[in-house]
N, C-alpha and C positions, 0 to 999 in steps of 0.2 A: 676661262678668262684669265690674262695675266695681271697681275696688281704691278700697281709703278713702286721702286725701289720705296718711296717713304709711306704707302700702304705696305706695303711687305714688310716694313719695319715696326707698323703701327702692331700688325696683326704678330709679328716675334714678341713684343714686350707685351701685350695683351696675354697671350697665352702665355707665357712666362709668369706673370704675375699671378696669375689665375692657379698657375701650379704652386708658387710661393705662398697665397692669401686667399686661395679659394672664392676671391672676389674682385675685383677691379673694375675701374672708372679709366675708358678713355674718351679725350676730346679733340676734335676737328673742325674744322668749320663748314658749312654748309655749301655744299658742290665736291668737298674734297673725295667724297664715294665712301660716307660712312654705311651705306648697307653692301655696300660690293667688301667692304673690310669686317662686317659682322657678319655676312658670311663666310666668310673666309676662316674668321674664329670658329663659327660653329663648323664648316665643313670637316676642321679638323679634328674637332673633338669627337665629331659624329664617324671617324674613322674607326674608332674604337667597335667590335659587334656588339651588336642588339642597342645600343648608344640611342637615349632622345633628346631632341633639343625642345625650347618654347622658345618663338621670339614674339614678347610683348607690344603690343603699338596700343596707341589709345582713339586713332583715327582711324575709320573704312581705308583713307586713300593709301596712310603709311602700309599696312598689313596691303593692299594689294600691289604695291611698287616696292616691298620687300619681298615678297612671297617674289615676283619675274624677277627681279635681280639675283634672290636666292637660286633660283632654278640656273640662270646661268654661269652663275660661277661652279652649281657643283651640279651638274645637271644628272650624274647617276642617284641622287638623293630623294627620297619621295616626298610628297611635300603634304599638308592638309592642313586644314583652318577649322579654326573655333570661334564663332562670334554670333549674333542673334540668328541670322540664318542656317549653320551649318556648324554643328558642333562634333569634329569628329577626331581623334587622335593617332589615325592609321598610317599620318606619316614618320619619316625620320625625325622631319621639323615639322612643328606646327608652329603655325604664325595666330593666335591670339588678340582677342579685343579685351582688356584689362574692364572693358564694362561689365563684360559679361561672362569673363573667367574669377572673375572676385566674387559673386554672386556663390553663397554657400554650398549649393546641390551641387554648383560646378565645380566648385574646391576640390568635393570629397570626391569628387570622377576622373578627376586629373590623375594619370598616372605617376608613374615612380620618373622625375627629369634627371640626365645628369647634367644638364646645362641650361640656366636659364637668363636669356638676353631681354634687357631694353631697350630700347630703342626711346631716342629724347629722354635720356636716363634723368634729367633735372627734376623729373615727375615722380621720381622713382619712393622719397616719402612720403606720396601722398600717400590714405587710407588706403587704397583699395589696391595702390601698388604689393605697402606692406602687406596686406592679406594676403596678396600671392606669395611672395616672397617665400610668407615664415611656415604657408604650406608647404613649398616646394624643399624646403631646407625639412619640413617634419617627417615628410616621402624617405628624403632623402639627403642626411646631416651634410653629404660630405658633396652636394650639389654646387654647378661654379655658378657666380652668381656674377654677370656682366652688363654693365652698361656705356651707352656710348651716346653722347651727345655734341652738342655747338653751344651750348650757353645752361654750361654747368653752375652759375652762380643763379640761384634762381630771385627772379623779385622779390621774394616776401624774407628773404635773408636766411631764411633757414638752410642749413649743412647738410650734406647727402652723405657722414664720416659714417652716419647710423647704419645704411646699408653698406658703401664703400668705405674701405680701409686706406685705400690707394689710389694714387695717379698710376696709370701705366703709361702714357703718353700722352702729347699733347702739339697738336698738330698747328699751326698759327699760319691766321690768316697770309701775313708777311709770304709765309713760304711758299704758300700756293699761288700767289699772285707771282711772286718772282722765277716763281717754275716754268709760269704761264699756264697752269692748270686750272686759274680762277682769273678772271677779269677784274681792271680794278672798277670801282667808285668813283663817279665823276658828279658831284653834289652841288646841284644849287640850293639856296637856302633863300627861300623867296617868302618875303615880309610883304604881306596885304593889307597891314595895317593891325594885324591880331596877335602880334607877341604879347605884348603887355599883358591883353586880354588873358591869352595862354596859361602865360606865367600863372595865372591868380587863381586857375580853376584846380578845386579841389580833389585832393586824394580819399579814394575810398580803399579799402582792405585790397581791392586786385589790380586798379590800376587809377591814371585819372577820371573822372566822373564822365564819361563818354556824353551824356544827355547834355551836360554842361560845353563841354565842347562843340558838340552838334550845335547847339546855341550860338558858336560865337562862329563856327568853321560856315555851316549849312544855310548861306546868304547866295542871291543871286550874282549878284556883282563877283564876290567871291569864285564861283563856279564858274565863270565865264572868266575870271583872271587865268582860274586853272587850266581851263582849256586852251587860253591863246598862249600861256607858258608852253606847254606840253605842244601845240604846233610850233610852235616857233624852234623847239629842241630837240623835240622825238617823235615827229609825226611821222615817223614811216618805223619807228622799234613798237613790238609786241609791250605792252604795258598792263603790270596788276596796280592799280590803287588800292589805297587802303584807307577806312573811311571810318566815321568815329559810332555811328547806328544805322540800325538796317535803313531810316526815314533817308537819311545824310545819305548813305549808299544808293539808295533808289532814286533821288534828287540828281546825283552826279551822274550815273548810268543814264537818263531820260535826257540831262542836258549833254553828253558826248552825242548819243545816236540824235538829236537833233540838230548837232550841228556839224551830221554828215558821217560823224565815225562810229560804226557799228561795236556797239561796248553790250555786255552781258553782265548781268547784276547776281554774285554768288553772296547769302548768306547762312546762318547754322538751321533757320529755319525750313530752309528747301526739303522735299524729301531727297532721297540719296538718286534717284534714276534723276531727277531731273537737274540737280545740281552737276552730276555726270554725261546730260546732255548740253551744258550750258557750256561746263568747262570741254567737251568734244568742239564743240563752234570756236572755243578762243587756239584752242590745238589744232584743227585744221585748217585754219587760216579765214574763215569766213568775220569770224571778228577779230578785233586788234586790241582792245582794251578788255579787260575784269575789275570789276569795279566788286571789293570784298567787303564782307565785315569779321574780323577775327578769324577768317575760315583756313585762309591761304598761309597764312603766319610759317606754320612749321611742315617740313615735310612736302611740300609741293615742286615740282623739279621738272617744269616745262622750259628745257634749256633756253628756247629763242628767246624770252624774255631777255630784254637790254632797257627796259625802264621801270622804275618805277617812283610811282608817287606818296606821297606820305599827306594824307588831309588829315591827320589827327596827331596827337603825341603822344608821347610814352613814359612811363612813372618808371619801366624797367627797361634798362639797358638791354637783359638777354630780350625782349621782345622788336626791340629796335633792331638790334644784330640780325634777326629772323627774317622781319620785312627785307630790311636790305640783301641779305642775303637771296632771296627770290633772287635774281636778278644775276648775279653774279657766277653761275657755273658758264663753262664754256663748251661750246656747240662741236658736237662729233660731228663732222662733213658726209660721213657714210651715212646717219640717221636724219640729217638735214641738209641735202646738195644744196650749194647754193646762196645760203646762211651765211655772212660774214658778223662774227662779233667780238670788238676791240674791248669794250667794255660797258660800263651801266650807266646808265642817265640816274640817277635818284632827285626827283625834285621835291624839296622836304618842302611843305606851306604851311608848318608847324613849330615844333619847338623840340625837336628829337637830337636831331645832329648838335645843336646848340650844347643840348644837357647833355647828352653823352659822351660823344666825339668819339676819339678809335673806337673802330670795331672789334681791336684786341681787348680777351680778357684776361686775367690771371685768376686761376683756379683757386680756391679757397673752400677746402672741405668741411671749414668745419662751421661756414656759412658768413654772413655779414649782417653790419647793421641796418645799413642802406643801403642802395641800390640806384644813386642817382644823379648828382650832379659828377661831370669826368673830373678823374684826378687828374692832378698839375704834377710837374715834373721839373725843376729848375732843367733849362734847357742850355747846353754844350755852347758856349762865347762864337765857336766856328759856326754856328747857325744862326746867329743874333744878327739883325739886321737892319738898315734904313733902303728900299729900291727908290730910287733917285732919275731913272734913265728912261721913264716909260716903259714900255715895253722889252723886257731884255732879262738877266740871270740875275736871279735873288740867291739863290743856296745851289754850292755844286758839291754833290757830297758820291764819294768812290759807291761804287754799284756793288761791293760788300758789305756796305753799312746799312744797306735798304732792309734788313730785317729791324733791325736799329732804329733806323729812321721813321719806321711805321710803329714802332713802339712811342715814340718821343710826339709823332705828331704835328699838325700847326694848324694854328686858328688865327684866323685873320681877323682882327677887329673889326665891325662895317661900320664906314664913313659913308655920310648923307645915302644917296638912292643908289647906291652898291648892293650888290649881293654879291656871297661870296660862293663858288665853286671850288671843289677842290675835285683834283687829278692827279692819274698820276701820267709823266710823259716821259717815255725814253727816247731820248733826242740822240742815244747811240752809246754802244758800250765799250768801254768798262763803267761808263757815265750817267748820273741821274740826275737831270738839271729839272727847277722850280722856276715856270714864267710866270708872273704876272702883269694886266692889262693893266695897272694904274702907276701913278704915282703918289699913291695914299702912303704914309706910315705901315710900314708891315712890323704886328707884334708877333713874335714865338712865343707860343704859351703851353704846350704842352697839353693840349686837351681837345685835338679836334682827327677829322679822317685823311689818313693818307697827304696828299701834298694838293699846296692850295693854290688857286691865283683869282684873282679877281675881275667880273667879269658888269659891265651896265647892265 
């Protein structure tokens, strides 16, 4: 498999640093081909004879869409897995469940690594990661220790400096969209009458109070809003919801397939074969909706997806970035004849895009104190504006600055029964023009997704 020039680049500074610091942090955003570039780190280090690698995952799904992706970038490399069923180390690489390699008797079984990979490295201090860790470094002091993730700033603000030393690069969303390697974000932000409520529900230690939510999200009327948004928008794109408890989940799932569209209800409680034939039905096209609870979040890469829904909010920005990200990779024609996808529906019926806005983050190792409303930005006088003409050009700004421009952002105020959508549209290049549908007051604030316009 050949990497594109800024994977090929990711994967030069990664192993570079790794020979400098024995350790490094790289980041990318979700679609960019973070396991097709953590193999690529390990293929090369596993060049070396008798060389072993670990790559850690903390989910069934990630360890087995690591393990295929690994095989295809280095396909002479043997591979083998360590997790409740199958505990074995006779490969080059072994691919690893951190539940069940933390576990003591497994510790002390582990052989001597010279390299050992994370994967969703933002996990990387928890307990049970450090247990592995500071075995693999006691194996063997002079071990590289790698990880790679999309949303390195984790919720609870705590620093990943303790394991990583280093950035070795950092991949932004901006770029992938401008490559055309990632699709943009096209967000409505649809008010049912429950911000207010939103706003008010409380934080508990991991996220907002989901039970609370479910309270205020998990209404008939409400469910049935959802569903005529989602036809009226996306009824013909592959769509994951994402839902506040399994009750709320199982509610939304019973009212889609009643009202005609075959929807599959995935949460953590499933056993694993059946949650694997549920998600088979939304992958071969018999159903069109998944309707999840926390399952889907990270790691999941069924490219059709072009929608998705947001019925709960999020206390952490990286878990926001997550969801919408689902959605966002773009479709290989060779593995899906047929498939056209410009970009992603996200229909948020919550309070996510509000709090957080860009999907850009800036890296900070050595952690934060919050993790929640989006920063502000004084915004450039050449993008301040009044749209006056109806329908017509708000902001024209050179198709150089667009890395720029998704850094800065716009948030649109909502005036009466507006909701606001943002997009991104190239109306043709070198050119990146902003329309929108009203003649409301447009404010630039510096705190929202990609480029906006507003839509009834």
């Amino acid at each position: 498999m050949i990497l594109r020039p800024r994977q090929a680049l990711l994967v030069q500074r990664t192993l570079a640093a790794l020979g400098e610091h024995g350790n490094t942090l790289a980041v990318a955003p979700t679609g960019s081909g973070k396991t097709v570039m953590l193999s690529a780190v390990a293929g090369s280090i596993l060049a070396e004879p008798d060389a072993k690698a670990c790559i850690l995952a903390h989910r069934t799904e990630l360890t087995g869409q690591n393990r295929s992706k690994f095989e295809r970038v280095n396909p002479r490399l043997k591979t083998s897995v360590f997790d409740a069923n199958e505990k074995s180390w006779a490969g080059n690489a072994t691919f690893a469940m951190v539940q069940t390699l933390s576990r003591g008797a497994n510790l002390e079984q582990m052989p001597t690594l010279d390299l050992l990979i994370i994967d969703e490295a933002h996990h990387a201090v928890s307990p049970s990661y450090r247990d592995v860790i500071e075995q693999v470094l006691v194996k063997n002091p002079k071990a590289a220790i790698c990880g790679l993730t999309a949303t390195p700033n984790r919720g609870d603000g705590k620093g990943l400096r303790e394991v990583f030393s280093n950035l070795a690069d950092q991949i932004t969303l901006g770029e992938m969209i401008a490559s055309g390697h990632l699709v943009p974000p096209r967000t409505y932000v649809i008010d049912v009458g429950t911000q207010d409520a939103l706003r008010k529900v409380r934080r508990t230690a991991t996220d907002f109070d989901m039970n609370e939510v479910a309270s205020i999200l998990n209404k008939t009327l409400i469910t049935e809003s959802v569903i005529t948004n989602w036809k009226a928008k996306a009824s013909d794109r592959k769509t994951i919801v994402f839902c506040s408890t399994v009750e709320h989940a199982s509610d939304v799932c019973k009212a889609f397939n009643q009202a005609g569209v075959h929807a599959v209800l995935i949460h953590g409680e499933l056993p694993d074969a059946e949650r694997k034939e549920r998600l088979a039905s939304y992958e071969t096209g018999r159903a069109q909706v998944v309707v999840n609870v926390a399952v889907l979040t990270e790691g999941y890469d069924y490219t059709p997806t072009s929608c998705v829904v947001l019925l709960r909010p999020s206390s952490y920005k990286s878990t926001f970035i997550q969801m919408v990200g689902r959605g966002l990779r773009t479709v290989d024609p060779q593995e899906f004849p047929g498939v056209v996808k410009t970009d992603c529906i996200v229909l948020d019926f919550g309070t996510a895009s509000l709090m957080h806005g860009a999907l850009e983050q800036e890296v900070n190792l050595n952690g934060h104190d919050h993790d929640g409303d989006a920063p502000t930005k004084d915004c450039p006088e050449s993008l301040k504006g009044r749209h006056a003409d109806g329908v017509g050009q708000f902001a024209h700004i050179p198709f150089g600055a667009l890395t720029q421009f998704l850094d800065w952002g716009f948030l649109l105020e909502q005036h009466g029964d507006y909701s606001f959508t943002r997009a991104m549209r190239y109306e043709g290049l070198p050119d990146l023009t902003v329309r929108a549908a009203s003649k409301a007051d447009l404010r630039v604030s510096g705190q929202a997704l990609n480029l906006v316009s507003l839509t009834r």
